[in-house]
C-alpha positions, 0 to 999 in steps of 0.5 A, spaced: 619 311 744 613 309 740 616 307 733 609 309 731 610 316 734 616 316 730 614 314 722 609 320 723 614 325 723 614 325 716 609 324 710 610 321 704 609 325 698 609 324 691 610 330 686 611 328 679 612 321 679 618 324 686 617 321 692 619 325 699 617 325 706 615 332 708 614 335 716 607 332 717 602 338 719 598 334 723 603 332 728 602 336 734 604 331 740 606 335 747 612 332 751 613 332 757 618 335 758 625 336 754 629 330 756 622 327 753 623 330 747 630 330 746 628 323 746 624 322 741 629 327 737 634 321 737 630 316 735 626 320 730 634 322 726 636 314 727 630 312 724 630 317 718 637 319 717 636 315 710 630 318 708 631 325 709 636 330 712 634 334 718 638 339 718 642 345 714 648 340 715 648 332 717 654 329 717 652 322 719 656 319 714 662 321 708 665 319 702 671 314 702 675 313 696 676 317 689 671 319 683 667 313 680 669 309 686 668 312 692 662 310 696 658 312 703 661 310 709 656 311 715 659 314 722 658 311 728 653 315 732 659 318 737 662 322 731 655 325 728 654 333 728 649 337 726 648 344 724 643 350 721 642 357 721 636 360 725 633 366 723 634 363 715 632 363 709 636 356 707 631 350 705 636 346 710 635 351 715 628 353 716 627 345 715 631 344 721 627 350 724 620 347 723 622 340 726 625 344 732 618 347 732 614 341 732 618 337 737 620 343 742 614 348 742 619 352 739 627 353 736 629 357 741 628 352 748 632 347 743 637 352 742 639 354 749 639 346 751 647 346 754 649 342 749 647 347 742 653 351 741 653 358 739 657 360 733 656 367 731 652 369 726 646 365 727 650 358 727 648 353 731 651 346 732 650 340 736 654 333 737 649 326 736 653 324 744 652 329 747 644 330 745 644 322 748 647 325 754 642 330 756 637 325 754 639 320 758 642 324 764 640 331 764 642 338 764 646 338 770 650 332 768 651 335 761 654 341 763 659 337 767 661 334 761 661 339 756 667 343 761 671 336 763 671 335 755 673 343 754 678 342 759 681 336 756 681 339 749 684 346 752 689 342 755 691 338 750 691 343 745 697 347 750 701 340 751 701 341 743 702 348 743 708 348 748 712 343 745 711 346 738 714 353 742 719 348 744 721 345 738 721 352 734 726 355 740 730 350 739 731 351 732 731 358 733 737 357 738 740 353 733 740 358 727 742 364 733 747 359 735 751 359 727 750 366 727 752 368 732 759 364 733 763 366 738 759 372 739 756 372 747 750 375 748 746 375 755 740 371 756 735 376 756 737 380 749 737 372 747 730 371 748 728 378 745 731 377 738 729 370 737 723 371 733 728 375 729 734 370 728 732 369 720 731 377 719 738 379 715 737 386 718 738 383 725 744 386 727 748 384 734 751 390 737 754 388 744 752 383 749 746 386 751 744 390 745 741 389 738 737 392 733 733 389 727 729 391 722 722 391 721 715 394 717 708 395 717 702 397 713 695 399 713 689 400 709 682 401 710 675 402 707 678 408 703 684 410 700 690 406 699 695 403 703 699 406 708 707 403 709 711 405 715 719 402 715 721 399 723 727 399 727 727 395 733 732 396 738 733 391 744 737 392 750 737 385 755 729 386 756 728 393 754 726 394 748 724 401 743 721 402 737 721 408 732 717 408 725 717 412 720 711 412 714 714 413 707 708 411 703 701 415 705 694 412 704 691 418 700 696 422 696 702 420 692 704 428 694 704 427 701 709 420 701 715 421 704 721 416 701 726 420 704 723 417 711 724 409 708 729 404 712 732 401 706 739 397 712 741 398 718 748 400 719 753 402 724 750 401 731 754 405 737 753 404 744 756 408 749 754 408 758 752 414 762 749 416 768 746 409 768 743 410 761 746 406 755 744 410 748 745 407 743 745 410 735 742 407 729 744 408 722 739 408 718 740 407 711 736 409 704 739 406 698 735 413 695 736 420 700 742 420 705 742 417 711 741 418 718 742 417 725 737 415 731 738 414 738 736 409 743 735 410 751 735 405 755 737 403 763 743 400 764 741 393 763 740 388 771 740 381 771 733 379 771 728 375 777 724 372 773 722 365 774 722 361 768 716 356 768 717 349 768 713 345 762 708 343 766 706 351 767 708 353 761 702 348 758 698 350 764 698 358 763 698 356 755 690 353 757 689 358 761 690 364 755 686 360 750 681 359 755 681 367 756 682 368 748 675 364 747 672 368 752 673 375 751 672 373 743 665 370 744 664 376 748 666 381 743 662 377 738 656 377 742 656 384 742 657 384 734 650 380 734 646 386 737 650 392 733 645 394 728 646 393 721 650 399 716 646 402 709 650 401 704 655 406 701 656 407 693 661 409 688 661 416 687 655 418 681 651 412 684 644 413 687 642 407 692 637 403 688 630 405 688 626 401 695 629 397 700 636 399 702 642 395 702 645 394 709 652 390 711 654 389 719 659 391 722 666 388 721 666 382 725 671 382 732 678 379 731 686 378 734 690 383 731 696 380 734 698 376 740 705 376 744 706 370 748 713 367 753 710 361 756 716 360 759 715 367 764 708 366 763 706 373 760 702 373 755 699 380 751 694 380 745 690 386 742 683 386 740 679 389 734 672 391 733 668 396 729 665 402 734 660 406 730 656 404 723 659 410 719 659 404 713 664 409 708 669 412 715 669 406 720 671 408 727 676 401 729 678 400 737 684 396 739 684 394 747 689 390 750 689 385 754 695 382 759 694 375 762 699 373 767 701 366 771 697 365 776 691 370 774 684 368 773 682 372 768 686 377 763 686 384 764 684 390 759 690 395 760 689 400 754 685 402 748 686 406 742 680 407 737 679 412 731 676 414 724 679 410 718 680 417 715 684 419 721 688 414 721 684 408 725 686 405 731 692 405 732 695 399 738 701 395 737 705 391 743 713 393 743 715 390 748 713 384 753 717 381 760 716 379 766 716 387 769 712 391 763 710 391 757 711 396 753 706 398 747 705 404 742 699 408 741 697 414 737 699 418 743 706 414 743 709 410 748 706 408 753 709 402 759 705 399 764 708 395 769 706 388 771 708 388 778 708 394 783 
């Protein structure tokens, strides 16, 4: 690429004894083809990286050591990243924007290269290599090398995960182990009350059963904050989940602290007709106690295969890689949602003119549950459905990933104003034969194998 080319990018421009170097309105050179021009992209960042920035954020250098001794240490080419916003109003941004224009024809054709990543919210970035890449070797070459790098980065990011899970078992078999003393518990309620080991509530009524304490609360756009008390009862693999909201959002008058769980006390359980009940008493420290039963099956010895490490790391890569996808799907619908007017307090009038608008509350994971070891996975989304600014309308989705599926599977929704409570979806339960979640509607089982 002719050096030439390159230094008329710019101009030179003083401005009050200033001096900087602004795009050149006279540079109108047509590439051949965008390899060409992404060519020239790159000898023009290396020749003027230290005169002036290119985009909204060029990290082609960082600071190394503290306050009057730190100093600019420059990276090597392979760690330079760049990003920007399109459409934007920031001076970095539409800088970036021009550039692209001038060398491209037009932002857009350089955004949807391969190797420009898409971050939501207008955000593009792109690494310094892999624009080399395609430079050098084309679009279908990048695009190989973009998934070997995904699949590497996903599996190492399992490997990772897989052994944090397994060390965190470990020290959560160990405190169960001191707790337990020379209590037996099967294997089955054993991986059910694990996540619970450090909860003082957790009280182990028999080999297969136990019962803990749990709560949540919940709020929204209006209102205050709504608390529900939860007690979860395990029965070898089955699990149920009762709650009882004491606090209510809107009105003090309408709170119910007689409802509150404040301990759990005696746990009977007693066999009949291939049912086991079990009866919870329910503390609260204020108001009487009370008493609430549990059915369950009589507990079977489980089938389920246990994974071996390498499978574990292999399905946990194959549930990041399925998180990734159904969230870039939830946000790329996010994007094209219209904008929300802007609601005011009650006695302020919207300011004369143009109107204030806010987007819709961005997609997220409202929870996860995950047992590598049996390869199941389960995990809710949250999107906002409707523009209503002052009474939003939320939908929650389940998704459930098995070992050994291609894609994870949407099971369940429930969605709702946030006046009339919201959405409302929460997984109870997870094992090898079902997965057990709560809805408005109530309980509901769905069957991972027929």
């Amino acid at each position: 690429m002719a050096k030439t080319l390159v230094k008329n990018l710019f101009i030179l421009v003083v401005v009050e004894g200033k001096k900087s170097f602004k795009l050149n309105p006279e540079f109108n050179h047509k590439f051949r083809s965008e390899q060409t021009a992404t060519r020239f992209l790159i000898e023009a960042i290396r020749f003027w990286r230290d005169k002036r920035s290119f985009f909204c954020h060029d990290l082609t250098w960082k600071w190394e050591g503290k306050d009057k001794d730190a100093k600019r240490v420059h990276l090597p080419e392979e760690e330079w990243h760049f990003s920007y916003k399109t459409p934007s109003d920031c001076g970095g941004c539409v800088s970036g924007q021009k550039i692209l224009d001038k060398i491209f024809g037009d932002r857009q054709k350089f955004n949807a290269l391969p190797f420009v990543t898409y971050h939501g919210d207008r955000q593009y970035s792109f690494a310094f290599d892999l624009l080399k890449h395609f430079a050098e070797n084309g679009h279908d070459s990048t695009v190989r090398l973009i998934e070997e790098r995904k699949q590497v980065a996903a599996r190492k990011k399992a490997e990772a995960e897989a052994e944090q899970q397994r060390k965190l078992r470990e020290e959560q078999n160990a405190k169960l182990s001191k707790r337990l003393g020379d209590t037996m518990v099967n294997d089955e309620l054993r991986r059910q009350i694990l996540p619970y080991v450090d909860k003082e509530s957790l009280v182990i009524a028999s080999p297969d059963v136990a019962a803990v304490l749990t709560s949540r609360s919940e709020w929204g756009s209006s209102g205050g904050i709504g608390y529900y008390d939860q007690v979860r009862v395990f029965c070898g693999s089955q699990a149920d989940m009762k709650e009882w909201q004491w606090r209510d959002r809107y009105s003090a008058s309408k709170d119910k602290p007689w409802l509150a769980v404040h301990a759990i006390g005696a746990v009977k359980v007693s066999k009949k007709d291939n049912k086991v009940n079990v009866e919870v008493e329910l503390v609260n420290n204020r108001h009487s106690n009370r008493t609430e039963t549990y059915t369950f099956d009589t507990p079977m010895p489980t089938t389920a295969k246990i994974l071996s490490m390498k499978e574990q790391a292999a399905f946990t890569a194959q549930l990041e890689k399925e998180v990734a996808r159904i969230t870039e799907d939830l946000n790329r619908l996010w994007e094209c949602k219209p904008k929300m007017v802007a609601s005011y307090p009650a006695g302020m009038s919207m300011p004369v003119g143009t109107p204030t608008y806010v987007p819709y509350r961005q997609p997220s994971i409202k929870q996860r549950e995950f047992h590598p070891e049996i390869g199941v996975a389960a995990f809710v989304t949250e999107e906002q459905i409707d523009h209503r600014v002052s009474d939003p309308q939320i939908r929650h989705e389940l998704y459930v990933l098995t070992a050994g599926s291609e894609k994870a599977e949407r099971k369940a929704e429930d969605h709702g104003y946030g006046r009339e409570g919201g959405a409302f979806l929460t997984i109870l339960e997870i094992g090898a034969e079902r997965i057990i979640i709560n809805t408005k509607s109530g309980k509901e089982t769905i069957l991972l194998r027929s």
